[in-house]
C-alpha positions in Angstrom: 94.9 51.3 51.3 93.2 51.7 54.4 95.2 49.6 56.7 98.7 51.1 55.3 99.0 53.5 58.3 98.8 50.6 61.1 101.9 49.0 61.9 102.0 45.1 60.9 100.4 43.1 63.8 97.4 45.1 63.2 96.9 45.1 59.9 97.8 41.3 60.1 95.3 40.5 62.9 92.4 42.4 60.8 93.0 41.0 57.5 92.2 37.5 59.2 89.5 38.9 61.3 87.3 40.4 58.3 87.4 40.4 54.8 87.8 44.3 54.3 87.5 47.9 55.9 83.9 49.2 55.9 83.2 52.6 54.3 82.4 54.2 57.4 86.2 52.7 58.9 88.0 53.7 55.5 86.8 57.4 56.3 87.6 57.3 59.9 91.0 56.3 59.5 91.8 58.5 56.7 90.7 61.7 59.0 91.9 59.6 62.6 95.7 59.7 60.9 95.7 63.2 60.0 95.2 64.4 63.6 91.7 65.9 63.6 88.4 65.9 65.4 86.3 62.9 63.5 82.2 62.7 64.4 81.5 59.2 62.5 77.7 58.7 61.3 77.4 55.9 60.5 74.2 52.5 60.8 74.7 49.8 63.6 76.9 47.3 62.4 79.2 49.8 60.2 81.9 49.3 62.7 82.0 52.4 64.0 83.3 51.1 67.4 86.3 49.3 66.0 86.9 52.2 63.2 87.4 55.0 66.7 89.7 52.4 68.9 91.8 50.4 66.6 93.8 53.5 65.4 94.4 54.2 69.5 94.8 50.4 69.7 97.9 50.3 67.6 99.5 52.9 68.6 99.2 51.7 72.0 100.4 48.5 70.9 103.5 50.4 69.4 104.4 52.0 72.7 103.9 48.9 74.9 106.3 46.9 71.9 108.9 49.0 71.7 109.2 50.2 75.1 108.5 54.1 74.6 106.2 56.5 75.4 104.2 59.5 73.0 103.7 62.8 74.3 100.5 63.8 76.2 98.5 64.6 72.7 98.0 63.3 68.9 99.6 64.1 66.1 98.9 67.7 65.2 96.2 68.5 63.1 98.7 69.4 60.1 99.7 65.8 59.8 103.0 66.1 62.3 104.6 63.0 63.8 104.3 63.1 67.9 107.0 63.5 69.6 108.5 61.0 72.3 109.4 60.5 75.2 112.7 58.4 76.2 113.1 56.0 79.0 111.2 53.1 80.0 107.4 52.8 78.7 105.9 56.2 79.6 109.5 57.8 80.4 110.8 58.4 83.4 108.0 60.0 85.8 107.7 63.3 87.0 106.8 64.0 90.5 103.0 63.3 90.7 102.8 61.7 87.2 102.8 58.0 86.5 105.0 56.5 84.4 102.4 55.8 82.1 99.5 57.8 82.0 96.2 57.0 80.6 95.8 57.3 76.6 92.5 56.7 75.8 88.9 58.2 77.1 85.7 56.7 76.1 82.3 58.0 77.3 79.2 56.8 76.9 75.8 58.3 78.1 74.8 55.1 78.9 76.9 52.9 81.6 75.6 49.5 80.2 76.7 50.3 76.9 80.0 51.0 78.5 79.7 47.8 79.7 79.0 46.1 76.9 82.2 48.5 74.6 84.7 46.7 77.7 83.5 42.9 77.0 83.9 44.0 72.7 87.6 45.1 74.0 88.4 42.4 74.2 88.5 40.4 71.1 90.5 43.0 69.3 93.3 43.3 72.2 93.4 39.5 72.4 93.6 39.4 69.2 96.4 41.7 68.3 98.2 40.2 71.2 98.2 36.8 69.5 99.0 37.8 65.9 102.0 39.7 67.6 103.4 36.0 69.4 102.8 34.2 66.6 105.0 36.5 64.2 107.8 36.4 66.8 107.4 40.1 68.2 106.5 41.4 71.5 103.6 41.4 72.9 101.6 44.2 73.8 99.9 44.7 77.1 97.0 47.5 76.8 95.0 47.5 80.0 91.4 48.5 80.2 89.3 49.9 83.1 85.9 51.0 83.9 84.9 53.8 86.4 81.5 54.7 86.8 79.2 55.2 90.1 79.5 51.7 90.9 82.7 51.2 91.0 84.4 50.2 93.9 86.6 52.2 96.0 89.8 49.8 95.8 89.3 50.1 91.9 89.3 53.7 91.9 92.4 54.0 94.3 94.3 51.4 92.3 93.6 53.7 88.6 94.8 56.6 90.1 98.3 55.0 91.0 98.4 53.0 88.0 96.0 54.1 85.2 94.6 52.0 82.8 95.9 52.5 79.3 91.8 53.1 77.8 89.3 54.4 80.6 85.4 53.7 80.2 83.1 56.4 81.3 80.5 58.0 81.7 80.3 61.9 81.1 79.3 62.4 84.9 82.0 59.7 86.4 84.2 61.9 83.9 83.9 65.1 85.5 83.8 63.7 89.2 87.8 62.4 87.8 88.7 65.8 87.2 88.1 67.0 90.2 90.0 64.6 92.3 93.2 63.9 92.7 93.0 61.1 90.4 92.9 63.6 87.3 96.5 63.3 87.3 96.4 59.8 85.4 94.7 61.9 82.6 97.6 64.1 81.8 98.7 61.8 79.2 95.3 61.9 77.2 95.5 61.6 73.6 92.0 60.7 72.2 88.2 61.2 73.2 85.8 58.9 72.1 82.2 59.9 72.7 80.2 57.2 71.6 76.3 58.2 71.0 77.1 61.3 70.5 73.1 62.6 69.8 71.9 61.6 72.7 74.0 64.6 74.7 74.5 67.2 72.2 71.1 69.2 72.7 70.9 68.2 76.7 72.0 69.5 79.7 73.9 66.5 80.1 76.1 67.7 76.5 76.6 71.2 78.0 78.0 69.7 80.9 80.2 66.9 78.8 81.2 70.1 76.7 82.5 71.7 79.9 84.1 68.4 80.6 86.0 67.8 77.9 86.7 71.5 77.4 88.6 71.2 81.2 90.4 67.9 80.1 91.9 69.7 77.3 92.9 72.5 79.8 94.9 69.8 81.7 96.8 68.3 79.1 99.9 70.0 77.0 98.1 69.6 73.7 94.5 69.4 72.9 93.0 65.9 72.5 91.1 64.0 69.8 87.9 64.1 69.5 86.4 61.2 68.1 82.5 61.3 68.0 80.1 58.2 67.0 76.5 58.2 66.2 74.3 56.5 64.0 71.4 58.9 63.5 72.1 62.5 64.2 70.8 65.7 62.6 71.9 67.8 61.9 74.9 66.9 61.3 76.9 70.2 61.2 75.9 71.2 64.7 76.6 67.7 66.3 80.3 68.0 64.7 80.4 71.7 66.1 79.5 70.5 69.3 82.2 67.8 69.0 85.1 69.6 68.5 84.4 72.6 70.5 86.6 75.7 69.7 88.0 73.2 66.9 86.9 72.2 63.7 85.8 68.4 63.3 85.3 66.5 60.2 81.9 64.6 59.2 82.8 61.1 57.9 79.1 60.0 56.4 79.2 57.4 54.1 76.2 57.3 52.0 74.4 54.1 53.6 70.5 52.5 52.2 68.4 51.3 55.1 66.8 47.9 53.6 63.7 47.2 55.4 62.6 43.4 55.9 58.9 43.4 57.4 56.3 40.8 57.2 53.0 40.5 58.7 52.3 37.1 60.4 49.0 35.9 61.5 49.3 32.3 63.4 45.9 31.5 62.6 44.0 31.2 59.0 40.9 33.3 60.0 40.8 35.5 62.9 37.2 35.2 63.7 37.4 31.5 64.1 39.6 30.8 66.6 39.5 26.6 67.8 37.6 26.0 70.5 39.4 25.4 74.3 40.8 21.7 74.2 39.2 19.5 76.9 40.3 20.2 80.5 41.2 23.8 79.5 38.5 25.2 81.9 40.6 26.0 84.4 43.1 27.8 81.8 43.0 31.5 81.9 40.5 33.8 80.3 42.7 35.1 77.9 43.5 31.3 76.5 40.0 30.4 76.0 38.3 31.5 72.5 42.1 33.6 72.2 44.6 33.9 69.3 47.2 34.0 72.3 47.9 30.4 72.5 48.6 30.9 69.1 50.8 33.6 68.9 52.6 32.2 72.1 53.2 28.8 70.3 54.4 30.6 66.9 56.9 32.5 69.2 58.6 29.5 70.8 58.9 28.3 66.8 60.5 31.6 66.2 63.0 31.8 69.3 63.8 28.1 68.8 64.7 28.6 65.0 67.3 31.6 65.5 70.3 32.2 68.1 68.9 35.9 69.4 65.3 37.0 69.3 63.6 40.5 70.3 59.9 40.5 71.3 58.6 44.0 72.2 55.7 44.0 74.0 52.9 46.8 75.1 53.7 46.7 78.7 56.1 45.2 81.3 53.1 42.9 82.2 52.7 41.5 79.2 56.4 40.9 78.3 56.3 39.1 82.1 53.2 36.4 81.2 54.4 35.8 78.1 58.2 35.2 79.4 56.2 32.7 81.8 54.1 31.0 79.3 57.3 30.8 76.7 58.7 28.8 78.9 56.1 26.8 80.0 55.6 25.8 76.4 59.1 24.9 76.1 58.8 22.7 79.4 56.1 20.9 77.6 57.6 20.3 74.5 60.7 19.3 76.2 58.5 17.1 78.4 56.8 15.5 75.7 59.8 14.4 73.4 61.7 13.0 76.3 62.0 9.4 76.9 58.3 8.2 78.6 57.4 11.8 79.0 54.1 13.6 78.8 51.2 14.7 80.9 50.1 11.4 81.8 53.4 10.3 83.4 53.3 8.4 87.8 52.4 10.5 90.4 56.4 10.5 91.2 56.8 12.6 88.0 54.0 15.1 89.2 51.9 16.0 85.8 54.3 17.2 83.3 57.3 14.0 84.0 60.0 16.6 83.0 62.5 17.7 84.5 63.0 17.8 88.4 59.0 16.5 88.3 57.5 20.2 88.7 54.4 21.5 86.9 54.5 24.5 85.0 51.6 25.9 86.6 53.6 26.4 89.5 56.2 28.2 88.1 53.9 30.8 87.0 52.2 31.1 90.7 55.9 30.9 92.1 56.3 34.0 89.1 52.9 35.4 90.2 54.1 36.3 94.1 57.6 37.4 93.0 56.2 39.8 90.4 54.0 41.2 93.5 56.6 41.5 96.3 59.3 43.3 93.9 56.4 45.7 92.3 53.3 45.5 94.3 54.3 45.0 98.1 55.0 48.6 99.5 53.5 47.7 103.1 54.6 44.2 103.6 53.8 40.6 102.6 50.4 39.4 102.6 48.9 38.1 106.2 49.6 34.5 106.5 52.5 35.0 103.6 55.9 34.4 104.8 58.7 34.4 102.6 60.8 31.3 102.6 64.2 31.9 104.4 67.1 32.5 102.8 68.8 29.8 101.2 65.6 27.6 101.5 64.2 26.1 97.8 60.7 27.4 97.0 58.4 26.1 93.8 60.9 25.6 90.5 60.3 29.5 88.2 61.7 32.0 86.9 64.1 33.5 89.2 63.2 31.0 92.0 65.6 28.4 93.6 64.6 24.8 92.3 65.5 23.0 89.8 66.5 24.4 86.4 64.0 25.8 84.3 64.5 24.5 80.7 63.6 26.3 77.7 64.4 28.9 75.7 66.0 31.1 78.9 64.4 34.2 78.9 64.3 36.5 80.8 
């Protein structure tokens, strides 16, 4: 099957993990093993991520358990077992080289979504480490760093005399590696992963990640793999040419159908007769008197509050900001109103809404209201009379505002 070629704390952490290999792994792996240049296309949620690191992953894990190190390079692309290296986990050091250099490269065009590959890391490497204790066998070790442009000096000192086993980068924080000193902890680089692989290949930004990777290959004794993700690319034959450079790459596409769920809400039965303002609403906004907003707003707090994760896209940054504030205002209110004596009508020591911390919403959305203008609006100062509160000192309860906690669905 798929999983034959991983040793048995791997396949034994992923056969409790999921129930089976996705296409879009099964094809990776098969092409991984053999040594060559793999460009995976694949949707979101194929597993593409896991299907390029788990076969570095385990070999990793291999090393770190039995104490020895592979050559600088993968297998070769006729199927040849790597050679090894004897002595300690890394072998004995050259002058210059660490005893065990970095393995794995994975670049990303964007540094949040490096971010976001690191924290993912994790579950597989913890993971593997804990199926390995519980069958009695040594536990590997696999280290993980991230270097980009804001990472701190120390951490970039502290890599170069002691690589991580996997790097996260970027292709620009990539090529500033190789010209430093530090490009010694890549000698013993076996596989590339360049995740989002379409977004690069007809920039400026591929030809110089091309260059990159083309002098990372010149500094190692055997070419690396290349590993190359994308969900949407086209066409396909140039992205994998781009990929492997002066080297062949194979295109693992598994056929895939998009299914398409949309449905077309209205929040209100007839459009052209919206309910009148309630009482006391002249002092509302224009946009909530005679509006279907009130309506979509309070059909959107149903939504988030019915689901773990919800995406609204909005026309504008302005909008997505009101109707952040108004969301949870609502929530406030509905919170407000279920709790024990709450309410609008609560004492004067509850201020009008007699939720939490005593604070009307309305303030949070003027507190909102002056942060919005000094971070966007405020080029020559603060308005006259308009100090900012000093540092440390509470101001009115909102988003982003020191005061008491702001309940509701916590967006941001």
């Amino acid at each position: 099957g798929a999983l034959d070629g991983f040793s048995p704390v791997t396949r034994e952490w992923f056969t409790g993990a999921f129930a089976t290999p996705t296409s879009a792994q099964e094809g990776a792996w098969s092409s991984i093993a053999r040594g060559e240049n793999t460009l995976v296309v694949a949707p979101t949620g194929s597993g593409k991520t896991l299907a390029a690191f788990l076969w570095a992953i385990d070999r990793l894990a291999v090393e770190h358990a039995t104490g020895r190190g592979e050559t600088a390079g993968p297998r070769d692309r006729h199927g040849g077992s790597p050679g090894r290296r004897s002595g300690g986990a890394g072998g004995r050091a050259k002058a210059g080289e660490p005893a065990r250099p970095c393995r794995v490269v994975y670049v990303s065009p964007l540094k949040a979504l490096a971010v976001d590959v690191e924290r993912n890391l994790r579950a597989p490497l913890t993971g593997i480490r804990q199926t390995a204790l519980r069958m009695g066998l040594p536990a590997p070790d696999i280290s993980v760093a991230i270097r980009s442009g804001d990472t701190a000096a120390e951490e970039r000192r502290r890599f170069a005399a002691r690589p991580s086993d996997i790097l996260i980068t970027t292709p620009e924080s990539l090529f500033l590696l190789l010209t430093s000193q530090a490009r010694e902890a890549l000698r013993g680089v076996q596989t590339v992963i360049v995740d989002e692989v379409h977004a690069v290949a007809s920039t400026k930004r591929g030809a110089h990640l091309a260059l990159t990777l083309e002098r990372l290959d010149a500094l190692l004794p055997a070419p690396a793999q290349r590993i190359g993700l994308s969900a949407t690319v086209r066409p396909v034959e140039e992205v994998a040419a781009f990929l492997g450079g002066t080297r062949p790459a194979t295109v693992v596409q598994p056929p895939a159908e998009k299914v398409i769920e949309v449905d077309v809400v209205v929040p209100v039965e007839d459009m052209t007769e919206l309910a009148p303002p309630p009482p006391g609403a002249e002092g509302e906004p224009a946009e909530h008197r005679r509006s279907i907003w009130p309506h979509v707003e309070e059909h959107l707090l149903d939504l988030i509050q019915a689901h773990r994760s919800t995406i609204v896209f909005a026309n504008s940054r302005r909008l997505s900001e009101r109707l952040c504030t108004r969301l949870n205002e609502l929530a406030w209110e509905r919170q407000a109103s279920s709790a024990p004596g709450g309410g609008t009508g609560g004492d004067a020591g509850q201020g009008t809404g007699g939720g939490a911390g005593g604070e009307d919403p309305a303030h949070w959305s003027e507190a909102f209201e002056r942060l919005h203008a000094q971070w966007s609006g405020h080029r020559d100062g603060p308005d006259d009379g308009q100090a900012a509160p000093p540092a440390g000192e509470a101001g009115p309860a909102g988003p982003g505002v020191t005061g008491p906690a702001l309940p509701g669905p916590g967006l941001t």
